[in-house]
C-alpha positions as CSV (number, residue, x, y, z in Angstrom):
1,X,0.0,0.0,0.0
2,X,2.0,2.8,-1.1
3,X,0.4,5.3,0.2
4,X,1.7,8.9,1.2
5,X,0.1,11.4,3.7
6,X,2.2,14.5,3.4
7,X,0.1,16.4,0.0
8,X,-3.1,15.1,2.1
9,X,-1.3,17.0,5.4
10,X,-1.1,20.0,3.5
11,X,-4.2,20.1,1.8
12,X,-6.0,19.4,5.0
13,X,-3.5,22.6,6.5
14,X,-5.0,25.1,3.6
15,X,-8.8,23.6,4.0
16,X,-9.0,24.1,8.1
17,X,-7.3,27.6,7.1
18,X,-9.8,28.6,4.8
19,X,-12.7,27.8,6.7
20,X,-12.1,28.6,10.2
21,X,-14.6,29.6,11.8
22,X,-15.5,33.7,11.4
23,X,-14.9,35.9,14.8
24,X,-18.3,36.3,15.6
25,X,-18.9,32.1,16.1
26,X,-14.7,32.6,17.5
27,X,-16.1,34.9,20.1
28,X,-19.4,33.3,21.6
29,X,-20.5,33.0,25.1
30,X,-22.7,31.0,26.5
31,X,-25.6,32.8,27.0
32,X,-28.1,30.2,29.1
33,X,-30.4,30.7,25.3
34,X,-30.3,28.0,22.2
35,X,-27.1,28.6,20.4
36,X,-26.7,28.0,16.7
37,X,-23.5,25.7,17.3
38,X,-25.0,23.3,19.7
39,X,-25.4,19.5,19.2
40,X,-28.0,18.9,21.4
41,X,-31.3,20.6,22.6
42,X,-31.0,18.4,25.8
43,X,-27.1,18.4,27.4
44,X,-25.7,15.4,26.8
45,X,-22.8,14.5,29.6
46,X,-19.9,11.4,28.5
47,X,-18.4,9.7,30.9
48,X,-15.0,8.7,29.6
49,X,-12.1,7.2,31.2
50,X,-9.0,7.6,29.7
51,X,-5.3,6.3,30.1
52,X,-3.9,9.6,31.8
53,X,0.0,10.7,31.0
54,X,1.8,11.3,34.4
55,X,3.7,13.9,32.6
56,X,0.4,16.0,32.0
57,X,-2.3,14.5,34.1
58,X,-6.0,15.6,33.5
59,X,-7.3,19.2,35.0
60,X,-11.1,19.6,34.8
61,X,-11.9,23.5,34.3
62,X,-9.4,24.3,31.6
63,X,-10.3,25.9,28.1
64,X,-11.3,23.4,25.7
65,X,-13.3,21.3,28.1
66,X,-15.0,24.4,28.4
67,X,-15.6,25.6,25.1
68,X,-17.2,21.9,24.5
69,X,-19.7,22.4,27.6
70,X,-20.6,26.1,26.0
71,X,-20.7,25.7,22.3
72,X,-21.8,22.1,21.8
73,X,-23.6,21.5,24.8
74,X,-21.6,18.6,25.3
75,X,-20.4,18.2,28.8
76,X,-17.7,15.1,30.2
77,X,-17.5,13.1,33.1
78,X,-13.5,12.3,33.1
79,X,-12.0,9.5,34.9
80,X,-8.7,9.3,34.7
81,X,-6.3,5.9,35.1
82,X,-2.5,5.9,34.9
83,X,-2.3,2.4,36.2
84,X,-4.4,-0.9,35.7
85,X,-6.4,0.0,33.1
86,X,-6.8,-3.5,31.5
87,X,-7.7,-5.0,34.3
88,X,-10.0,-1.8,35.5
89,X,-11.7,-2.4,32.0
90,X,-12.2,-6.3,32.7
91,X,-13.5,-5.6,36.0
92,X,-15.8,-3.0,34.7
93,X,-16.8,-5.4,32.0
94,X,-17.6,-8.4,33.9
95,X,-19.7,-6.2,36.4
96,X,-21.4,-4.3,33.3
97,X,-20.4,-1.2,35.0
98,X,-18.7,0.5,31.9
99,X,-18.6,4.1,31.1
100,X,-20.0,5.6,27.6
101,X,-16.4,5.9,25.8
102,X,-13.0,4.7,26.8
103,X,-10.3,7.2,24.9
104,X,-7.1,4.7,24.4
105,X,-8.3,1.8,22.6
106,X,-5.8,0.4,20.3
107,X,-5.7,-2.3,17.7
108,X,-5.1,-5.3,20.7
109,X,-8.1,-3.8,23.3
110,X,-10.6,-3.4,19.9
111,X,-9.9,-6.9,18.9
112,X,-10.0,-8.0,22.4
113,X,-12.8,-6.1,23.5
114,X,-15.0,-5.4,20.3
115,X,-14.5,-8.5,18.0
116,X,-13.9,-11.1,21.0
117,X,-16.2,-9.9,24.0
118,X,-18.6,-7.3,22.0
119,X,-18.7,-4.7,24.3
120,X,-17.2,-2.1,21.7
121,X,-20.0,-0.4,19.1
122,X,-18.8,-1.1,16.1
123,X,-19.0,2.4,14.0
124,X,-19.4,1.2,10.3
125,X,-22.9,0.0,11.4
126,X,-23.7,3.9,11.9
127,X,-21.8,5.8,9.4
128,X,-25.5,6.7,8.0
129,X,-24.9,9.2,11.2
130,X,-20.9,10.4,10.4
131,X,-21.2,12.5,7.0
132,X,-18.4,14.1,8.5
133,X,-15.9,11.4,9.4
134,X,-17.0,9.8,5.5
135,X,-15.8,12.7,3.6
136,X,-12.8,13.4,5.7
137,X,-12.2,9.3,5.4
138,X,-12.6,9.5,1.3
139,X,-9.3,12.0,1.5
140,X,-7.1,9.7,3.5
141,X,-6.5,7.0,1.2
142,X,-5.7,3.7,3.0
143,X,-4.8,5.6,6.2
144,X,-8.3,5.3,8.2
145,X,-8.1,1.3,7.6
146,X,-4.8,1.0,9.6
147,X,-7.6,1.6,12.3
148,X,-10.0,-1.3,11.6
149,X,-9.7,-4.6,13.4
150,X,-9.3,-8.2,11.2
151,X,-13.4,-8.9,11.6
152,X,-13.3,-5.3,8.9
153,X,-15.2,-3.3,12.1
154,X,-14.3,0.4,13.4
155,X,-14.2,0.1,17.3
156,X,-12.2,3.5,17.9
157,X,-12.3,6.7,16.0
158,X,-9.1,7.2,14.4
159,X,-6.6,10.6,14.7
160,X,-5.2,12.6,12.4
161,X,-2.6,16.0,12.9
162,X,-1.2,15.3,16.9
163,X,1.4,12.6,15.7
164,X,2.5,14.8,12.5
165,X,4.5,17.4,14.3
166,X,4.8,15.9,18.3
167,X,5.0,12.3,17.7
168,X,7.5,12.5,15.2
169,X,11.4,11.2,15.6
170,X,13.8,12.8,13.5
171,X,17.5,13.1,13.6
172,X,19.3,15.6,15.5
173,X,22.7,16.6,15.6
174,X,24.9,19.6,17.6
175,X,25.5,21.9,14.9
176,X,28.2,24.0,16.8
177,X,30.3,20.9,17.5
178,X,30.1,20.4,13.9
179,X,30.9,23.5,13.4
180,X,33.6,23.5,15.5
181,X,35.5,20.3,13.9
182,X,34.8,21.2,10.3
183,X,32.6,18.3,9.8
184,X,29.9,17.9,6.8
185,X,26.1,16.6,7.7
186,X,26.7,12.7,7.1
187,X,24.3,11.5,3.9
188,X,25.4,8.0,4.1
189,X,26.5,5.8,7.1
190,X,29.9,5.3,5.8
191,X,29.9,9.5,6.1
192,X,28.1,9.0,9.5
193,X,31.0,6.8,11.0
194,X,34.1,9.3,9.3
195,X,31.7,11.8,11.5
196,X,31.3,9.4,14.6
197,X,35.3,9.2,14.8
198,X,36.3,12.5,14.1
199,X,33.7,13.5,17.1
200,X,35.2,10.7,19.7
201,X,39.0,11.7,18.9
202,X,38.0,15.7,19.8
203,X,36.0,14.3,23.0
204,X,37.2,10.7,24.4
205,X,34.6,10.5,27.3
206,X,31.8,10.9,24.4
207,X,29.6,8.5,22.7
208,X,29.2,10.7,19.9
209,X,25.4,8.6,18.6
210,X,23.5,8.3,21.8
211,X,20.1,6.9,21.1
212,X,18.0,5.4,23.4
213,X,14.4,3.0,23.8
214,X,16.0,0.2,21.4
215,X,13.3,-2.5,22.0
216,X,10.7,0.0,23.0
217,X,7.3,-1.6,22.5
218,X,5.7,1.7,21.5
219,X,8.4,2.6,18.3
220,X,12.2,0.3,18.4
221,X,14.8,2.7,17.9
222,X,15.9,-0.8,15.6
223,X,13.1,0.2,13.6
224,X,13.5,4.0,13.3
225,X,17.5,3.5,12.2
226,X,16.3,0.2,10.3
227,X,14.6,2.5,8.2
228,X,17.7,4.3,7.3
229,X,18.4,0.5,6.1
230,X,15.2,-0.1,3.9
231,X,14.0,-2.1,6.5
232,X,12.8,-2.3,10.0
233,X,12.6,-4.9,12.7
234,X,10.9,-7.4,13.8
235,X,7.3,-8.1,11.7
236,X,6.5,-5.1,9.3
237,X,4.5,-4.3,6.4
238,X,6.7,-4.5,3.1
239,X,5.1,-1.7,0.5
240,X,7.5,-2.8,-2.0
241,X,6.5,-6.4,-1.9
242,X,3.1,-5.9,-0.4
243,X,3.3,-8.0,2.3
244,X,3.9,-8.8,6.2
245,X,7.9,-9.9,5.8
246,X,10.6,-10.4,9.1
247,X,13.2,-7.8,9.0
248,X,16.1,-9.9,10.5
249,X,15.6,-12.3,7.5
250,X,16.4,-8.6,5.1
251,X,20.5,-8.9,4.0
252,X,19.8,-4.9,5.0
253,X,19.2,-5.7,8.7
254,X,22.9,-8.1,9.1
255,X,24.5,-5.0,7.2
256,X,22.6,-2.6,9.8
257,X,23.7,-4.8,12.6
258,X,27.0,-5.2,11.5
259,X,27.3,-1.4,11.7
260,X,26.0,-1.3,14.9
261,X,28.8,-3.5,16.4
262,X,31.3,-1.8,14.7
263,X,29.8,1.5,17.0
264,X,29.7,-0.6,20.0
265,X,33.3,-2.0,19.7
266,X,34.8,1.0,19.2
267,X,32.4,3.0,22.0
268,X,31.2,5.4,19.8
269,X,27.7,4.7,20.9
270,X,27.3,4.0,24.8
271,X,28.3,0.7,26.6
272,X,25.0,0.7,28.2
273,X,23.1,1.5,25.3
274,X,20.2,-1.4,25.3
275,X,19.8,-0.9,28.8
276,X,19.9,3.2,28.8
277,X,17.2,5.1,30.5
278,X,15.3,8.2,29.6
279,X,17.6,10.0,32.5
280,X,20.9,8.3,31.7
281,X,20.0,9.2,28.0
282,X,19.6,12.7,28.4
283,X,22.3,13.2,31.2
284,X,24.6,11.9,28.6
285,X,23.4,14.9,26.5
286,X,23.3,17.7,28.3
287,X,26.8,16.8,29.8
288,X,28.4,17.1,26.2
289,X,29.2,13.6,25.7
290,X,26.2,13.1,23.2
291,X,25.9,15.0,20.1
292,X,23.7,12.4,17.4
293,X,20.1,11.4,18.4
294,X,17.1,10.1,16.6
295,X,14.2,11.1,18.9
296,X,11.0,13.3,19.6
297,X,10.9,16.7,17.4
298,X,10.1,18.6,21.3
299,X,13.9,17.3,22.3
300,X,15.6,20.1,20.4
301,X,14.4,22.9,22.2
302,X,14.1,20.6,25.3
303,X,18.1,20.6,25.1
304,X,18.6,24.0,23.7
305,X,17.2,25.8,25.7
306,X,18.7,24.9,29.4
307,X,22.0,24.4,28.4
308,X,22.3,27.6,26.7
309,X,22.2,28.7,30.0
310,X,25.5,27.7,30.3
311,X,26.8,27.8,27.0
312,X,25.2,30.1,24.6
313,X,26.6,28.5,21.7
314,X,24.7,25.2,21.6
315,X,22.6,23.9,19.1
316,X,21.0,21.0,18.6
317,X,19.3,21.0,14.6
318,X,17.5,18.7,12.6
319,X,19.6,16.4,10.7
320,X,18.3,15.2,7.4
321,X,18.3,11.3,7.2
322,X,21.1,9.0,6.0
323,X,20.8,6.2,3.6
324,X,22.0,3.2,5.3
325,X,23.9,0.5,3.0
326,X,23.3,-0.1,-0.8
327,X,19.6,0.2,-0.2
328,X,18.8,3.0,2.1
329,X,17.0,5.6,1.6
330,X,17.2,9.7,3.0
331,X,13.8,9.7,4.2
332,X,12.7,9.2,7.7
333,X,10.7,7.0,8.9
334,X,7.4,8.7,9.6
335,X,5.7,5.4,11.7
336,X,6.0,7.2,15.1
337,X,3.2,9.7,13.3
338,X,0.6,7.0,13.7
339,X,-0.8,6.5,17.2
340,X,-3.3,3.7,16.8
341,X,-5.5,4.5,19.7
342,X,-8.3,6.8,20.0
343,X,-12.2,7.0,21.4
344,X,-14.3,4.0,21.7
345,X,-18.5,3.2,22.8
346,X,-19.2,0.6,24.8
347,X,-22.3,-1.1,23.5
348,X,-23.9,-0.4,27.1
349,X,-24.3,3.0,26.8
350,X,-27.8,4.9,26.7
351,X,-26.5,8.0,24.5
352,X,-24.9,5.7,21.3
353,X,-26.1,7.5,18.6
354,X,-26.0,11.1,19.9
355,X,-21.9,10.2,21.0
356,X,-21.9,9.2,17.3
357,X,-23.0,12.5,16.3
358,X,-20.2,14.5,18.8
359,X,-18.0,11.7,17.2
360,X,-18.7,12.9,14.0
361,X,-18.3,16.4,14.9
362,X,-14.7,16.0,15.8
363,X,-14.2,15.7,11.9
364,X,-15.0,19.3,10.8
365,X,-13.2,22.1,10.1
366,X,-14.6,23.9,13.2
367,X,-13.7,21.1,15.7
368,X,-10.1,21.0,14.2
369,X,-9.6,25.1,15.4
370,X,-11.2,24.5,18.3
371,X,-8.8,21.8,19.6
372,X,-5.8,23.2,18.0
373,X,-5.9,26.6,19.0
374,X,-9.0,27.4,20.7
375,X,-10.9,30.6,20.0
376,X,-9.2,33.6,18.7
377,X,-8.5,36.3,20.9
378,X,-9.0,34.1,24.1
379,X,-6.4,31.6,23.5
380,X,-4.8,32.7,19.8
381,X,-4.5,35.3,17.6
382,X,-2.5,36.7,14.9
383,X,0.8,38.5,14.5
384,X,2.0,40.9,11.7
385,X,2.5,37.9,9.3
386,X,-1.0,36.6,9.6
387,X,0.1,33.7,11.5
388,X,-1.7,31.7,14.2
389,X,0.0,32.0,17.6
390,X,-1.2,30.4,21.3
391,X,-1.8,33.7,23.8
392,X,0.7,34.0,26.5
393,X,2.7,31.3,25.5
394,X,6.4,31.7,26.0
395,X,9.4,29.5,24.3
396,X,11.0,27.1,26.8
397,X,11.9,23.6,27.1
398,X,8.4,22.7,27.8
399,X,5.8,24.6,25.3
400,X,4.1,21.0,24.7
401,X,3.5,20.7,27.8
402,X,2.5,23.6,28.7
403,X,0.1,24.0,25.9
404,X,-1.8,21.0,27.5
405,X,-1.7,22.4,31.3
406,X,-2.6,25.7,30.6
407,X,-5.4,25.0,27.6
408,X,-6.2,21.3,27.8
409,X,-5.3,20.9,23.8
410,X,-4.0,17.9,22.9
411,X,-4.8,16.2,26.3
412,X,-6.1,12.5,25.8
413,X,-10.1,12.6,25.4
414,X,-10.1,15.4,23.5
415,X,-8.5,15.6,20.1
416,X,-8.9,13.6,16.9
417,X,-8.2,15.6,13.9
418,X,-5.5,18.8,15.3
419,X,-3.6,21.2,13.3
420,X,-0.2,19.3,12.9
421,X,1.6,22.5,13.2
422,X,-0.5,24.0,16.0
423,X,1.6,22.1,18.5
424,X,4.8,24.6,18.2
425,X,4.4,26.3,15.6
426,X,3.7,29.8,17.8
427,X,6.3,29.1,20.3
428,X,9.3,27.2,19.4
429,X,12.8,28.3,18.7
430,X,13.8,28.6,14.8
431,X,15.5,25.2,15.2
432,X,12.7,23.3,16.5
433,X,10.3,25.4,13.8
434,X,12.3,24.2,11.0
435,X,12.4,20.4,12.3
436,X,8.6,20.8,12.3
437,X,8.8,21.7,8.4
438,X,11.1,18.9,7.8
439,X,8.4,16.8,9.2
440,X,6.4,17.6,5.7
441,X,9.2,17.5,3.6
442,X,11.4,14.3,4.3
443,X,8.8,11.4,5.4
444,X,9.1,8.3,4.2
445,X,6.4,5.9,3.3
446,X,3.8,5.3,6.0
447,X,3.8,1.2,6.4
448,X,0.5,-0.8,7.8
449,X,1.5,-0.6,11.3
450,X,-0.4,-3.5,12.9
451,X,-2.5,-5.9,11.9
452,X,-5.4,-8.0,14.3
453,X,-6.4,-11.9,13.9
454,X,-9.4,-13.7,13.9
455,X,-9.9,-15.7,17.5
456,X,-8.4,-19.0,15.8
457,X,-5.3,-17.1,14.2
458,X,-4.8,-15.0,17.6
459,X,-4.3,-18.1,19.7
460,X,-1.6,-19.6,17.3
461,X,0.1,-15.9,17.2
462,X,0.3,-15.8,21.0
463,X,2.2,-19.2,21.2
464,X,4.6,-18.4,18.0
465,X,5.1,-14.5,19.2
466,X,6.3,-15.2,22.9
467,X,9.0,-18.2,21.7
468,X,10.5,-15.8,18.6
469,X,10.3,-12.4,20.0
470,X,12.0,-13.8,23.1
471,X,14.6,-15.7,20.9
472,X,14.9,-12.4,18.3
473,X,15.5,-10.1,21.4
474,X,18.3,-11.9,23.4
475,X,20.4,-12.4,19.6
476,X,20.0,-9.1,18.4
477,X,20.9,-7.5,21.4
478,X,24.6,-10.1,21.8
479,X,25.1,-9.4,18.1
480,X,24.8,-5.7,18.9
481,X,27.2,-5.8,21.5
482,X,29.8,-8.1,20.3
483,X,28.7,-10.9,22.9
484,X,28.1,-13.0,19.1
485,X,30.2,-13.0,15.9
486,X,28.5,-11.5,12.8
487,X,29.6,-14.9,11.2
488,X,27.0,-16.6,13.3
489,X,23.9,-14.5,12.0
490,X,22.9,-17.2,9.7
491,X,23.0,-19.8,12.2
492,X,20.5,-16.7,14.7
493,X,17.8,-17.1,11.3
494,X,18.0,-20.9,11.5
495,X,17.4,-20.9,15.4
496,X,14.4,-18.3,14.4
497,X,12.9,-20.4,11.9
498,X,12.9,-23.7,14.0
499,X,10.9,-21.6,16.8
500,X,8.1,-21.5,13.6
501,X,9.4,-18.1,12.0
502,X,7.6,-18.8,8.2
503,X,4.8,-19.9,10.4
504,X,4.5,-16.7,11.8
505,X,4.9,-15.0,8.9
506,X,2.5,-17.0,7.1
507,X,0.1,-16.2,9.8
508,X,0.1,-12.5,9.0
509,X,-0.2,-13.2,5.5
510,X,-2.9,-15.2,5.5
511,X,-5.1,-12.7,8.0
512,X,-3.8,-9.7,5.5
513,X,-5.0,-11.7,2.6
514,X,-8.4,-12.2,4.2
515,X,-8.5,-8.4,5.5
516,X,-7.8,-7.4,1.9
517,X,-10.8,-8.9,0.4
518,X,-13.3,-8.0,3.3
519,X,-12.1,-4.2,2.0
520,X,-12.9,-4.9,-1.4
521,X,-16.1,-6.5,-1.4
């Protein structure tokens, strides 16, 4: 499915643009009458739990929760849960005691809990109710289908816009250093080692790549530098062969692990890199002995911006990709765009079809301003270029998160379709601005990211995924750090396919093959 999403990104940009909403609908209070942008005759209050970010926990009160209660007569009972919430849900399941949505479903709960137990409503069956979602679904190519679980139903609403710009891991390099050693931005890896040596000669106790979150469940770093490669790791979607494949079997993935040693052996990435923290990570950085990272687009000013304190002269910048071997490419690899999660209805509820029709509301150009940037001259306005910027916002390490505390945008429950750039785009240095644009301009090929089974399939996946993913992580991580010779990869593949590897692969296949043809009946 080659399918790209930047022209649709952009498209989408110029439509919300065009028809935001005019100052007069910008400016309304709630005046206790019927208002023209209201849902409902009748409130309508949603109980919703969601799986709450410790970093930015949930605040009843703030703006957009507001702004929802006053223009669409839409009010929310929020419970949030940091911990537990699997087993919360299956308490609350077998006890019938469920709320009206649940914002974090993601392919695994749907299947689990829509296909398997049938608690989830399934949305196609009321898309006679979501003009809205339709005709935004007709732009997006194969994009709202990476959404949809094996049995072809629509248990969550999907998201668009909050991964584009803050989900995003790009490359990142300290321009001064650079600078400083006469060194040229690497554009292949042989270039990116030259760099990596030159670095740890002017600074011994650096490990000039520092990257972290390796075998991270959420994104692998494997993955984001195995795109580098022209592959990935573990199970992914192949565009060029159009179907599920196992990146350790790719000849790219030996050469990308052969690199990888090379780094280790020579500690020009950290010892302790498979086992490196978020804290160990970053105190690597900010104490000069990092100076490479692929990670978050909010990590340049995040680093910038303290230790400029110090030094005034640093700079972290967005580095464009490097092709990796004979087959790499110098995109990036766009996959931490797509969060897979998003708002659900439990079958239970009493207000369905009218959550349908707030549902389907979070599609239009109006809700998009609204949960982007609020309502102009409370929370946004305008400068002397005629661009958008957040009110009393102030550049700093933490403008992300500040965005959430102070307005509530972007807080889990309440966005689906979001302004990609509204994240920074009003507060953030030139550096991180400019990473933001690069966002656009250098992504790769979005892949299918997931895929769900049918019951029978699912069982036969659990067995074959715990044996191979256990066998897959131990090797790659003694190749990586020289505890294995590279001339032993072929005999890793043959311990991997007698733990039912083609199996497993055929397994995806098969479900994609069946998925495929439930799409185009």
């Amino acid at each position: 499915m080659k399918k790209k999403f930047v022209l649709v990104s952009l498209l989408l940009a110029a439509v919300f643009a065009i028809t935001a909403c005019d100052a007069a609908q910008e400016n309304q209070v709630q005046t206790g009458e019927r208002r023209d942008t209201w849902l409902f005759d009748e409130p309508l209050t949603v109980t919703m739990w969601i799986d709450e970010n410790a970093t930015f926990v949930y605040e009843q009160g703030l703006f957009l929760e507001n702004a929802l209660n006053e223009q669409l007569n839409v009010f929310f009972n929020i419970v949030p849960i940091q911990e537990n919430m699997d087993e919360r849900l299956n308490l609350a399941l077998a006890s019938r005691e469920l709320p009206d949505v649940y914002f974090g479903i993601n392919l695994e709960r749907a299947s689990n809990f829509g296909t398997l137990q049938g608690a989830l409503v399934d949305l196609t069956e009321y898309f006679h109710l979501m003009p809205n979602y339709l005709a935004w679904a007709e732009t997006m190519g194969d994009y709202p289908y990476y959404f949809y679980t094996a049995d072809g139903a629509l248990y969550m609403l999907p998201n668009y816009g909050y991964g584009t710009a803050s989900n995003s891991t790009l490359w990142y390099y300290r321009e001064d250093i650079f600078e400083e050693l006469g060194l040229e931005v690497p554009t292949t890896d042989a270039e990116l080692y030259e760099v990596l040596v030159a670095m740890k000669e002017a600074y011994p106790d650096s490990y000039p790549l520092t990257l972290r979150n390796w075998f991270s469940v959420f994104q692998p770093q494997f993955d984001r530098i195995g795109y580098q490669w022209g592959t990935s790791h573990d199970m992914y979607y192949c565009n060029d062969r159009q179907e599920w494949v196992y990146a350790q079997l790719d000849p790219e993935y030996r050469d990308m692990m052969e690199f990888l040693q090379k780094l280790y052996v020579e500690e020009l990435i950290p010892p302790h890199s498979l086992s490196i923290d978020t804290a160990g990570w970053q105190e690597l950085i900010y104490t000069n002995r990092g100076f490479i990272f692929n990670d978050f687009q909010a990590r340049v000013d995040f680093f910038n911006a303290p230790m400029r304190q110090e030094n005034p002269d640093v700079t972290f910048a967005y580095m464009p990709p490097f092709a990796g071997g004979s087959n790499g490419t110098t995109k990036f690899n766009p996959q931490s765009q797509l969060i897979i999660n998003g708002p659900g209805i439990f079958v239970t509820s009493d207000n369905i079809e009218k959550i349908i029709t707030y549902f389907d509301w979070l599609f239009t150009p109006e809700a998009e301003l609204l949960m982007s940037w609020g309502i102009q001259g409370e929370t946004y306005d305008y400068d002397a270029n005629g661009n958008r910027y957040h009110i009393g916002m102030v550049p700093g390490e933490n403008v992300f998160f500040d965005l959430i505390r102070t307005f509530g945008f972007f807080q889990r429950g309440f966005y689906c379709l979001v302004d990609p750039l509204s994240h920074t785009a009003s507060v953030a240095s030139p550096e991180q601005i400019y990473a933001v644009q690069r966002v656009v301009t250098d992504a790769g090929e979005y892949r299918i990211p997931g895929i769900t089974f049918s019951e029978a399939r699912q069982d036969r996946f659990n067995v074959l995924n715990a044996s191979i993913k256990t066998l897959s992580d131990e090797g790659v991580g003694m190749f990586m750090t020289a505890q294995r010779p590279m001339s032993e990869w072929d005999d890793f593949l043959a311990e991997l396919r007698a733990a039912g590897l083609e199996e497993f692969i055929k397994l995806h296949n098969d479900q994609q093959a069946e998925i495929n043809a439930t799409r185009s009946n």
